[in-house]
PyMOL Python script that loads the backbone (N, CA, C, O; Angstrom):
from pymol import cmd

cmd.read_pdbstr("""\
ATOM      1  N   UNK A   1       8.611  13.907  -0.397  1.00  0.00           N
ATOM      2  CA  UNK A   1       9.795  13.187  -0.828  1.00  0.00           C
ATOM      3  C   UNK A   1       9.636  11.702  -0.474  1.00  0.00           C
ATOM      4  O   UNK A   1       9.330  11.347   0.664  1.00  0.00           O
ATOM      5  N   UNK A   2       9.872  10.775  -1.564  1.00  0.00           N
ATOM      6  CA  UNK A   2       9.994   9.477  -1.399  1.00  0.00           C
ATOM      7  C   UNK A   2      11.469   8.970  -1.025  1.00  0.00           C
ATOM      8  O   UNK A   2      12.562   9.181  -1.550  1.00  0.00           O
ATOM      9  N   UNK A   3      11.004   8.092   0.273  1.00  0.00           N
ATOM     10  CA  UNK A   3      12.270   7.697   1.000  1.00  0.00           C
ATOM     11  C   UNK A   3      12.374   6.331   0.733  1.00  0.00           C
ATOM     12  O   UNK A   3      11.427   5.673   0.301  1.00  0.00           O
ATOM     13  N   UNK A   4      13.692   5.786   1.014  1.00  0.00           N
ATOM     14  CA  UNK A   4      14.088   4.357   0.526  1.00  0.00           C
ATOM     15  C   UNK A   4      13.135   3.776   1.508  1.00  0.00           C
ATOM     16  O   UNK A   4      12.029   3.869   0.976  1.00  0.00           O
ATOM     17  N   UNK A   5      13.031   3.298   2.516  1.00  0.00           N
ATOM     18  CA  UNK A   5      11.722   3.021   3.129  1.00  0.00           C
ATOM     19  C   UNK A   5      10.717   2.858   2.735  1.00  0.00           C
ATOM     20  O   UNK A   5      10.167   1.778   2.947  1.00  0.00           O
ATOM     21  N   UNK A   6       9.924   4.108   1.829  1.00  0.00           N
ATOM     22  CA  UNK A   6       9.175   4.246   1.086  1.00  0.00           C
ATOM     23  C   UNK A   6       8.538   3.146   0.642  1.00  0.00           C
ATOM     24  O   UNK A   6       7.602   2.414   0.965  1.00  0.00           O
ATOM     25  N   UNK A   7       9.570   3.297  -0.434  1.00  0.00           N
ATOM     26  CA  UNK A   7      10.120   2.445  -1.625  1.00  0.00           C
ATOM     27  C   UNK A   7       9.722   0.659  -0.927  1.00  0.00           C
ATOM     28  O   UNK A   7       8.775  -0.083  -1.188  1.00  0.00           O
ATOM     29  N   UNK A   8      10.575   0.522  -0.253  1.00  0.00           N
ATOM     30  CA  UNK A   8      10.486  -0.921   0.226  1.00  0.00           C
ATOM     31  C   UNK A   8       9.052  -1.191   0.698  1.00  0.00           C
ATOM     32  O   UNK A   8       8.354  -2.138   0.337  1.00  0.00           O
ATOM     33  N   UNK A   9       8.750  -0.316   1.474  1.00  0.00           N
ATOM     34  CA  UNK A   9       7.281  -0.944   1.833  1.00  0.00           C
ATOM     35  C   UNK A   9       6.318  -1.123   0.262  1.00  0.00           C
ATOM     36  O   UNK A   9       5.769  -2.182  -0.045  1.00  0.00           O
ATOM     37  N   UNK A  10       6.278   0.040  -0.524  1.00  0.00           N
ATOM     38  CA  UNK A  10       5.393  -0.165  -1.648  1.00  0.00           C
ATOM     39  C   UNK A  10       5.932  -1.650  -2.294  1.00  0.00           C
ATOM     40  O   UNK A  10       5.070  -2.385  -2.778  1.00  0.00           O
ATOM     41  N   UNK A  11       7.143  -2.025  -2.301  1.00  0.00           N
ATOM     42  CA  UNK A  11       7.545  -3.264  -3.255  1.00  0.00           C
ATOM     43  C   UNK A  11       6.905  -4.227  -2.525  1.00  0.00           C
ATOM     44  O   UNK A  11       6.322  -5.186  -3.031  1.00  0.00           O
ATOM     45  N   UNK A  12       7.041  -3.880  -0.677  1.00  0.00           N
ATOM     46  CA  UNK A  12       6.443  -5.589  -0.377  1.00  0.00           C
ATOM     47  C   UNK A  12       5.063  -5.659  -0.648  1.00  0.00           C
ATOM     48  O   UNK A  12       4.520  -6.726  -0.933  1.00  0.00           O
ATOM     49  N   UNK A  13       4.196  -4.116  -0.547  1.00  0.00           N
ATOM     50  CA  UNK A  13       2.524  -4.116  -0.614  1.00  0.00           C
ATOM     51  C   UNK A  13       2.421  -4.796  -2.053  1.00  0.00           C
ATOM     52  O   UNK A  13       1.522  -5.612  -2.261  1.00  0.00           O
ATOM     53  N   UNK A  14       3.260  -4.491  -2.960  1.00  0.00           N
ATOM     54  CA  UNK A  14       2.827  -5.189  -4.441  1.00  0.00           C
ATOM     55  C   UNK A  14       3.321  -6.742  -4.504  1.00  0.00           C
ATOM     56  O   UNK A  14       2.634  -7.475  -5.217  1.00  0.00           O
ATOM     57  N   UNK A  15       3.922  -7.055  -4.146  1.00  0.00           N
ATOM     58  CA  UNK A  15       4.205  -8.340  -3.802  1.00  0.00           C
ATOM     59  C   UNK A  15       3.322  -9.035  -3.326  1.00  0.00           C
ATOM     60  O   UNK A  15       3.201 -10.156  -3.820  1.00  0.00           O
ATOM     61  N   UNK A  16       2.306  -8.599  -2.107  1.00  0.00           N
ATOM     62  CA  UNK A  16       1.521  -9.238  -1.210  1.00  0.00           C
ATOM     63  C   UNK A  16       0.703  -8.986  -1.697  1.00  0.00           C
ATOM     64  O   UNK A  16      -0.191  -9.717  -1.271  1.00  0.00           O
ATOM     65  N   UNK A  17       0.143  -8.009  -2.798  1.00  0.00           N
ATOM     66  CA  UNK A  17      -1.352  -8.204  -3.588  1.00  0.00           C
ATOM     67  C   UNK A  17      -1.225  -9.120  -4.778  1.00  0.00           C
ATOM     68  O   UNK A  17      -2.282  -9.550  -5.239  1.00  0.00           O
ATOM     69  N   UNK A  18      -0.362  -9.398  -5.211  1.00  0.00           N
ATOM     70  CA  UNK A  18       0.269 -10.690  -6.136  1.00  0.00           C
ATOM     71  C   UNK A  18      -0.236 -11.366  -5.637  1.00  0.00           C
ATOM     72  O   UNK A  18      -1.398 -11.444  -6.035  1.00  0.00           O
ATOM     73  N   UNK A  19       0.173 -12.470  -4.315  1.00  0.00           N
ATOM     74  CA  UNK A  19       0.134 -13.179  -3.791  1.00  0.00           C
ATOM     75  C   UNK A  19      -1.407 -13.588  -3.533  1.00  0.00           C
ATOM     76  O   UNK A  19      -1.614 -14.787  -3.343  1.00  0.00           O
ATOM     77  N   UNK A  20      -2.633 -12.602  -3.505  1.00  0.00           N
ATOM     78  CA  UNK A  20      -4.070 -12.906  -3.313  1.00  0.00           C
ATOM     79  C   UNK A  20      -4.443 -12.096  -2.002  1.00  0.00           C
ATOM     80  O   UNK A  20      -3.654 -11.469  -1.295  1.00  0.00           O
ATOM     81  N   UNK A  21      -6.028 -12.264  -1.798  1.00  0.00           N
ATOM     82  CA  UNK A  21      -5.965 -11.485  -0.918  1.00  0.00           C
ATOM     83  C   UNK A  21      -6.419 -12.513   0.289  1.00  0.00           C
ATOM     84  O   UNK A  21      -6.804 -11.865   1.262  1.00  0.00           O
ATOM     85  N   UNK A  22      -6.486 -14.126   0.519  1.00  0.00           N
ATOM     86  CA  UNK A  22      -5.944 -14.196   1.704  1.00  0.00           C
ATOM     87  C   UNK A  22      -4.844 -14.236   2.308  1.00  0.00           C
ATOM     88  O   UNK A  22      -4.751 -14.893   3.345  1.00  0.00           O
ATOM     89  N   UNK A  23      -3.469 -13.346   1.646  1.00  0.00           N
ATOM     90  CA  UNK A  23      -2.238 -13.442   2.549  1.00  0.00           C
ATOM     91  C   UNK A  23      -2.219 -12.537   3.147  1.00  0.00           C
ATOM     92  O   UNK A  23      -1.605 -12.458   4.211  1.00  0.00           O
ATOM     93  N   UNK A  24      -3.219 -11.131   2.373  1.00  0.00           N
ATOM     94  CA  UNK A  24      -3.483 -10.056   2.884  1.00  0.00           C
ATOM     95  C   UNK A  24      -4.443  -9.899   3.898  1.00  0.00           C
ATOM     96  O   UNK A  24      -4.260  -8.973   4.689  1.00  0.00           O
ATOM     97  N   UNK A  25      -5.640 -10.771   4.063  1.00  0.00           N
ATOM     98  CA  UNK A  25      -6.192 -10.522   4.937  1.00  0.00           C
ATOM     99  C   UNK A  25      -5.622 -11.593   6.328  1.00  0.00           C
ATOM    100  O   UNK A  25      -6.192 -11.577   7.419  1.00  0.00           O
ATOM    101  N   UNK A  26      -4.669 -12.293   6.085  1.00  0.00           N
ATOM    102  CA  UNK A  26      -3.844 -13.409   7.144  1.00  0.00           C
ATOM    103  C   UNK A  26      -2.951 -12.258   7.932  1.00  0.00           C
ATOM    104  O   UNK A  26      -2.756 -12.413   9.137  1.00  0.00           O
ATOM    105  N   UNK A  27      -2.390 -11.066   7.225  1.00  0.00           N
ATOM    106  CA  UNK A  27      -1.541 -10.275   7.508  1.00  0.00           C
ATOM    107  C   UNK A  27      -2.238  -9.028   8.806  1.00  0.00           C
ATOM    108  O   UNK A  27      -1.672  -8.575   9.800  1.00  0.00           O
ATOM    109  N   UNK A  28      -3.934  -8.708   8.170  1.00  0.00           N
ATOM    110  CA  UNK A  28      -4.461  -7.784   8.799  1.00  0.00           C
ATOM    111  C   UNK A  28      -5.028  -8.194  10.079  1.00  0.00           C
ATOM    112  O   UNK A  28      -5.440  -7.378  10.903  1.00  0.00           O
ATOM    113  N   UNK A  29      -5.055  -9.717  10.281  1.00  0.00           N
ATOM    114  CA  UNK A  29      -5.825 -10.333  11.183  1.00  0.00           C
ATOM    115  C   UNK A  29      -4.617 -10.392  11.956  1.00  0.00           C
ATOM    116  O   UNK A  29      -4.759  -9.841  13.048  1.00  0.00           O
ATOM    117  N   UNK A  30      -3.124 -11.024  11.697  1.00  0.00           N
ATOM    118  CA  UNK A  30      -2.191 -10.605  12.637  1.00  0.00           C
ATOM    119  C   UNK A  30      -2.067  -9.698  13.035  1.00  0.00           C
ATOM    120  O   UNK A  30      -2.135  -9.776  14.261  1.00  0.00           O
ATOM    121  N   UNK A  31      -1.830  -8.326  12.553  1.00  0.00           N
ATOM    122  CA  UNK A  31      -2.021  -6.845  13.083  1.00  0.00           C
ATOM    123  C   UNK A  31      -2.706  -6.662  14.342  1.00  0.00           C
ATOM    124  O   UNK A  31      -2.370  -6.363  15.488  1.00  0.00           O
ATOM    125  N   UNK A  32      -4.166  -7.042  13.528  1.00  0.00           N
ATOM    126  CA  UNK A  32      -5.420  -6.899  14.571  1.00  0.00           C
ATOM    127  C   UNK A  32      -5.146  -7.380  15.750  1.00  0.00           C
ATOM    128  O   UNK A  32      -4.582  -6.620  16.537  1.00  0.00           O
ATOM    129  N   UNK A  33      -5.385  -8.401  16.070  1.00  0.00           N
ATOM    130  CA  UNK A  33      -5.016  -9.554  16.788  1.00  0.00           C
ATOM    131  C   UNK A  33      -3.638  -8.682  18.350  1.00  0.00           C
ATOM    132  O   UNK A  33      -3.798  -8.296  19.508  1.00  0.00           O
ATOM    133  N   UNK A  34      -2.461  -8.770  17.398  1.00  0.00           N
ATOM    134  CA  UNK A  34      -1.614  -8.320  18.175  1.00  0.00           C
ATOM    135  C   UNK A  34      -1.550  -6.615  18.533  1.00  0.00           C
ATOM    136  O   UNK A  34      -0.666  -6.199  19.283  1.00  0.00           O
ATOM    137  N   UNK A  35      -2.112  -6.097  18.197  1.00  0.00           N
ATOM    138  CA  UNK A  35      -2.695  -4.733  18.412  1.00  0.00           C
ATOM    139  C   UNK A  35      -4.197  -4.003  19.516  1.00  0.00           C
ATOM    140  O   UNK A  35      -4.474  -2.941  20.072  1.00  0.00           O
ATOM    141  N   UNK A  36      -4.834  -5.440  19.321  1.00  0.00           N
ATOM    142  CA  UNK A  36      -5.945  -5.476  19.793  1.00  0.00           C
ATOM    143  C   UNK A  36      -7.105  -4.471  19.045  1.00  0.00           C
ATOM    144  O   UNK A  36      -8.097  -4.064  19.649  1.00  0.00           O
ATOM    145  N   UNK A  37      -6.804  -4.146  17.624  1.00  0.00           N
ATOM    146  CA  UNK A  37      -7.651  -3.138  17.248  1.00  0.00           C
ATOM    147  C   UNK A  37      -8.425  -3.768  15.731  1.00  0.00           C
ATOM    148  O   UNK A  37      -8.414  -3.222  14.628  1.00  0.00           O
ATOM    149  N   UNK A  38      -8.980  -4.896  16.063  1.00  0.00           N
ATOM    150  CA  UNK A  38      -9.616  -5.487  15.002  1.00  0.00           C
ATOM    151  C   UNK A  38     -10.926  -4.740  14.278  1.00  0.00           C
ATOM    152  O   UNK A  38     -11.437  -4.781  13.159  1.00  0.00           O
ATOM    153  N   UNK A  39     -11.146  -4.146  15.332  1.00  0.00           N
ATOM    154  CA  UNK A  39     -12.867  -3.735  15.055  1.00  0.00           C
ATOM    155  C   UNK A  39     -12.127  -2.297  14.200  1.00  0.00           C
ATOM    156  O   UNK A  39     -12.750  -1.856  13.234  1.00  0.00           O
ATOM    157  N   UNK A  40     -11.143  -1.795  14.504  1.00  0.00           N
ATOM    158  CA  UNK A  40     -10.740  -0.469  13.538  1.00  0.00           C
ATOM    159  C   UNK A  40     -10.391  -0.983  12.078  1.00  0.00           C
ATOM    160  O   UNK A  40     -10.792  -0.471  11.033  1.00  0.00           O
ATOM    161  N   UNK A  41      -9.594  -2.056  12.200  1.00  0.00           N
ATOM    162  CA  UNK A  41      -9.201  -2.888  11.067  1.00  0.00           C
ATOM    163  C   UNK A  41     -10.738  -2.770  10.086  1.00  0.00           C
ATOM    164  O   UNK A  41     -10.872  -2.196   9.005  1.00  0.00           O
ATOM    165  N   UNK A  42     -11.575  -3.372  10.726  1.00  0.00           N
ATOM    166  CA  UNK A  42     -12.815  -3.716  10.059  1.00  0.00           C
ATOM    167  C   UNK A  42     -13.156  -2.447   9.612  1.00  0.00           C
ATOM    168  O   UNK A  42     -13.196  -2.453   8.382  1.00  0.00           O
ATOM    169  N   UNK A  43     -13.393  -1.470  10.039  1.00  0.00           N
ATOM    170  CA  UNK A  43     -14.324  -0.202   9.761  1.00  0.00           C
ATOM    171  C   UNK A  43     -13.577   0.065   8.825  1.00  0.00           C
ATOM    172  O   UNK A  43     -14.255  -0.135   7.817  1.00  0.00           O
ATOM    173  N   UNK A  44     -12.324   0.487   8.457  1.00  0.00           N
ATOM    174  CA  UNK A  44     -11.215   0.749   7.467  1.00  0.00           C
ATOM    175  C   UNK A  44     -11.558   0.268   6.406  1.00  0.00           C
ATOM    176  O   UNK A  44     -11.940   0.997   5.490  1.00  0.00           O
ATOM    177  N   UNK A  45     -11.489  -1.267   6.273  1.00  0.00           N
ATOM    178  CA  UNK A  45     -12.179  -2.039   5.504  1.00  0.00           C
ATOM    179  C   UNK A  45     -13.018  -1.942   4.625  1.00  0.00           C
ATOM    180  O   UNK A  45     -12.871  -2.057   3.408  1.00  0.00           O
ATOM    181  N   UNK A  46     -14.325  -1.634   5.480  1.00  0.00           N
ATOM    182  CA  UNK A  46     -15.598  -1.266   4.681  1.00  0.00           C
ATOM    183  C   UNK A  46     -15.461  -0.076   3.813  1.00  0.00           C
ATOM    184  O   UNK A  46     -15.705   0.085   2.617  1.00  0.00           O
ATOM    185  N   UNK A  47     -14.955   0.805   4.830  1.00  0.00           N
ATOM    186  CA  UNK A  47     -14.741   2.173   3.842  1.00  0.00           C
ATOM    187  C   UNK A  47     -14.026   2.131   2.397  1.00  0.00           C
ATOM    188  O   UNK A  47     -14.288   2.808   1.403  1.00  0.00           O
ATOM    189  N   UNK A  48     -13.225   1.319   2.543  1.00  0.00           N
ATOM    190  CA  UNK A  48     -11.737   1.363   1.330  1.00  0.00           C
ATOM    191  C   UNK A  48     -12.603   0.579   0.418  1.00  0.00           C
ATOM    192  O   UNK A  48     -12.657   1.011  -0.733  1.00  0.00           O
ATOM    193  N   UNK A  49     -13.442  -0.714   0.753  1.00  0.00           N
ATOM    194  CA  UNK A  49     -14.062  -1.453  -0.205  1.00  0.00           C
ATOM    195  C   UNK A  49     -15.635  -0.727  -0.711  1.00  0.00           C
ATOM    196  O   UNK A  49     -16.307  -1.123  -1.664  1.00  0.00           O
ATOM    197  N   UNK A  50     -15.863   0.034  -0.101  1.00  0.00           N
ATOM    198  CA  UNK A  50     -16.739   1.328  -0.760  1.00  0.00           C
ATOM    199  C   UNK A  50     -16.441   1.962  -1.657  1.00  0.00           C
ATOM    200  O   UNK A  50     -17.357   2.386  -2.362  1.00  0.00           O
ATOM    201  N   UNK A  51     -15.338   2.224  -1.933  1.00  0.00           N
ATOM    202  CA  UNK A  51     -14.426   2.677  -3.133  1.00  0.00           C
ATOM    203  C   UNK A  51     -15.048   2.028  -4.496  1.00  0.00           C
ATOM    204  O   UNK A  51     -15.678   0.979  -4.628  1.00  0.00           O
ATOM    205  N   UNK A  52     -14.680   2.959  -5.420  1.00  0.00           N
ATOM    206  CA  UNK A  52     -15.353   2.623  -6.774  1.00  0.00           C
ATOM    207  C   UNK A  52     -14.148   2.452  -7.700  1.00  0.00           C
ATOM    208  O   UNK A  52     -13.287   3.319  -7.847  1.00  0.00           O
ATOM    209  N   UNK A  53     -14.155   1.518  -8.181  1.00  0.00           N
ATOM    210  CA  UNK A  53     -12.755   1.017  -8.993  1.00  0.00           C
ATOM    211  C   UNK A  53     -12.389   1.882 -10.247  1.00  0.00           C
ATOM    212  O   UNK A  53     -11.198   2.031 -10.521  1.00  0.00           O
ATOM    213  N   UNK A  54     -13.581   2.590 -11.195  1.00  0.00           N
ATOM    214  CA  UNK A  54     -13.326   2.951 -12.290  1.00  0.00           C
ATOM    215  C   UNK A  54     -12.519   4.564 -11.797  1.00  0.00           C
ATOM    216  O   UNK A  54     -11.615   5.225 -12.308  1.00  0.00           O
ATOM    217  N   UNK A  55     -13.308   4.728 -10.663  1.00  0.00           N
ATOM    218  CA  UNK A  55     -12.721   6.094 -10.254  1.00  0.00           C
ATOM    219  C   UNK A  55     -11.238   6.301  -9.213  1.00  0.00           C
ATOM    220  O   UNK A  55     -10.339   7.136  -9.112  1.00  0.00           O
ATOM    221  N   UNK A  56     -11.648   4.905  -8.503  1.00  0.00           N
ATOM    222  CA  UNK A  56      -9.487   4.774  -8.362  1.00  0.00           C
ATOM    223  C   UNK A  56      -8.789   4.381  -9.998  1.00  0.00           C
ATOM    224  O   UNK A  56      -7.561   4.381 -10.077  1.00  0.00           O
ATOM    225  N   UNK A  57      -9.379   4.150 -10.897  1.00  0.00           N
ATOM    226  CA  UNK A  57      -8.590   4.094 -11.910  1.00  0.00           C
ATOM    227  C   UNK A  57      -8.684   4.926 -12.615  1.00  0.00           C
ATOM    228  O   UNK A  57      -7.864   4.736 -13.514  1.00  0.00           O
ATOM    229  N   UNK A  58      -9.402   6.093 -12.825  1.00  0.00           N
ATOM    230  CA  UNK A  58      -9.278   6.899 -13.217  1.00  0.00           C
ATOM    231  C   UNK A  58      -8.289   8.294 -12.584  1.00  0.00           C
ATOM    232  O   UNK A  58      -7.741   9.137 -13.293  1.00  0.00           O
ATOM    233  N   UNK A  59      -8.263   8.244 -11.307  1.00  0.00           N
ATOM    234  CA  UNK A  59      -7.529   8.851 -10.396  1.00  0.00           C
ATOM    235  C   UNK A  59      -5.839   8.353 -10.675  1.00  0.00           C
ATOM    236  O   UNK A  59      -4.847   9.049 -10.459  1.00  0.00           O
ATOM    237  N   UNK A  60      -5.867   6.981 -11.199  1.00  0.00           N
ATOM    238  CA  UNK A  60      -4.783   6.511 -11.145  1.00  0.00           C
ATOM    239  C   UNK A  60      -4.214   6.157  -9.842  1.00  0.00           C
ATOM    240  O   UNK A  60      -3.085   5.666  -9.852  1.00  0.00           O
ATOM    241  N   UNK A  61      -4.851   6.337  -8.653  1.00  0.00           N
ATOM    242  CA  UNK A  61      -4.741   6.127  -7.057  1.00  0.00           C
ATOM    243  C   UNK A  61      -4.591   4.223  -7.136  1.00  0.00           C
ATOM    244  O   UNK A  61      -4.811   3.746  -6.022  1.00  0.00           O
ATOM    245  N   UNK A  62      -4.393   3.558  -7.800  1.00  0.00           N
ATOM    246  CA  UNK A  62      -4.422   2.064  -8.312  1.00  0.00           C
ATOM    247  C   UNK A  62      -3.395   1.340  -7.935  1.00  0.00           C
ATOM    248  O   UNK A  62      -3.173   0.212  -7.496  1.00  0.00           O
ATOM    249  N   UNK A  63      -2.532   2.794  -8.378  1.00  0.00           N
ATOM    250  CA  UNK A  63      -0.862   2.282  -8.479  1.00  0.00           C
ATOM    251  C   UNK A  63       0.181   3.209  -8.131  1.00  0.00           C
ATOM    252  O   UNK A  63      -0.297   4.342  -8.075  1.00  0.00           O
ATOM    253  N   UNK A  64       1.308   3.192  -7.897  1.00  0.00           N
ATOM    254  CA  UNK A  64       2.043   4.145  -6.310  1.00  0.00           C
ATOM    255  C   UNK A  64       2.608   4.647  -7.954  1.00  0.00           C
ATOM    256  O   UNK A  64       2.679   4.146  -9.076  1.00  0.00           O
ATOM    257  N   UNK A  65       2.944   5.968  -7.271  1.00  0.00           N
ATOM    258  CA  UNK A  65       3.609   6.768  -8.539  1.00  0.00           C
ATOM    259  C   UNK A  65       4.710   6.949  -8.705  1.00  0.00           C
ATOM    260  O   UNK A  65       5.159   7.125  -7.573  1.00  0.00           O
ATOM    261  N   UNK A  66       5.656   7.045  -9.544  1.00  0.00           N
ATOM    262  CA  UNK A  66       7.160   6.521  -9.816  1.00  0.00           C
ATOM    263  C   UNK A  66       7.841   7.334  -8.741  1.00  0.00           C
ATOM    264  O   UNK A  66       7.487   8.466  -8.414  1.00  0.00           O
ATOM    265  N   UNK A  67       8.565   6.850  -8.366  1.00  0.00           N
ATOM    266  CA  UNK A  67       9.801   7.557  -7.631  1.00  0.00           C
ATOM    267  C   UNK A  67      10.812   8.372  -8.746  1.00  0.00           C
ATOM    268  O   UNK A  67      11.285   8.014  -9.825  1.00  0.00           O
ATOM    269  N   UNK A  68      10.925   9.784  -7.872  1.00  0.00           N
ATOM    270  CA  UNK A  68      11.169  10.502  -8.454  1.00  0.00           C
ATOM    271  C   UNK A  68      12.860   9.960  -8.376  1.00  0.00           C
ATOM    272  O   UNK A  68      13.309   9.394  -7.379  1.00  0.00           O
ATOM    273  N   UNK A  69      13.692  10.258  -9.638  1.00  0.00           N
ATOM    274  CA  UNK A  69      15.095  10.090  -9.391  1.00  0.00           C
ATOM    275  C   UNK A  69      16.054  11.151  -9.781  1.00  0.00           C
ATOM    276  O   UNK A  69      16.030  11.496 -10.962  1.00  0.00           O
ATOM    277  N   UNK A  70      17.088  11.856  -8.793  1.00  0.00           N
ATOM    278  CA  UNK A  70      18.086  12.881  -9.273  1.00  0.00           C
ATOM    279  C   UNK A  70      19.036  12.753  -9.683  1.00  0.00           C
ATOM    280  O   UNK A  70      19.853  12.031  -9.110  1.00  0.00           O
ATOM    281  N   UNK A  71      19.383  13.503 -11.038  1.00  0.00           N
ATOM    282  CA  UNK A  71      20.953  13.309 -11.663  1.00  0.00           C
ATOM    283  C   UNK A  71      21.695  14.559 -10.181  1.00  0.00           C
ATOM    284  O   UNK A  71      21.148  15.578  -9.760  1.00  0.00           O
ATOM    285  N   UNK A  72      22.855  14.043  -9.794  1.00  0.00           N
ATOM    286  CA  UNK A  72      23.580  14.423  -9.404  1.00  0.00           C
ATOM    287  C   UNK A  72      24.971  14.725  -9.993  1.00  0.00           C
ATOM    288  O   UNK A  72      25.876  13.917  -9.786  1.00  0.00           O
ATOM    289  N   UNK A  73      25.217  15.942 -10.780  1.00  0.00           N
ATOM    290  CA  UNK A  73      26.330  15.845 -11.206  1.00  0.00           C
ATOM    291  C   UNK A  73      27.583  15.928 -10.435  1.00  0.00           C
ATOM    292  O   UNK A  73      27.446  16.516  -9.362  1.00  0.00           O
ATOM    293  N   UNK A  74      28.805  15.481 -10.703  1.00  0.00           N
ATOM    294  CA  UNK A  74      29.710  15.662 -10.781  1.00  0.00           C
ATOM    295  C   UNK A  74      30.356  16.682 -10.857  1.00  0.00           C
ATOM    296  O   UNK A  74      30.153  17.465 -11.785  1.00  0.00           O
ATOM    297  N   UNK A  75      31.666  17.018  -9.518  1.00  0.00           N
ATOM    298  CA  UNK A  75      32.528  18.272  -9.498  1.00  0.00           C
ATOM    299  C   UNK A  75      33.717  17.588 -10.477  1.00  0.00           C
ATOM    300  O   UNK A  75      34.362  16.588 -10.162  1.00  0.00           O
ATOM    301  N   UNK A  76      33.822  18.111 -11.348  1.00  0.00           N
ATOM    302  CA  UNK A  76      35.720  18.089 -12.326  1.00  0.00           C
ATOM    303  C   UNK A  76      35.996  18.839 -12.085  1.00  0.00           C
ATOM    304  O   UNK A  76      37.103  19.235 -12.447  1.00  0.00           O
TER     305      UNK A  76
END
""", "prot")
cmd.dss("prot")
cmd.show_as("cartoon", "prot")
cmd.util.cbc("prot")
cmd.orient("prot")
């Protein structure tokens, strides 16, 4: 189940890949930094950019998948 939370974080992640990816990597280096776990940051990294694009796009894994929405009817 997708939670409003959810939701908000995926809007700011698409927002911040808009934006380029040094706001994104300005963002991971704060993390790092204040976490002290840069070197995990990095390994993550490599792995995700190992990734093969035609096959996250073929997966459709590219792009977050719609939020599901319920009609709630009404007691008359």
């Amino acid at each position: 189940m997708t939670t409003i939370r959810d939701i908000r974080r995926q809007r700011h992640v698409q927002h911040l890949h808009r934006l380029g990816p040094r706001i994104f990597d300005e963002l991971l280096q704060e993390i790092g930094a204040e976490r002290s776990c840069m070197t995990m940051i990095e390994t993550r990294l490599e792995r995700f950019a190992a990734l093969n694009q035609e096959q996250v796009t073929a997966l459709e894994a590219d792009r977050f998948p719609s939020a599901a929405i319920y009609v709630v009817q009404g007691s008359e």
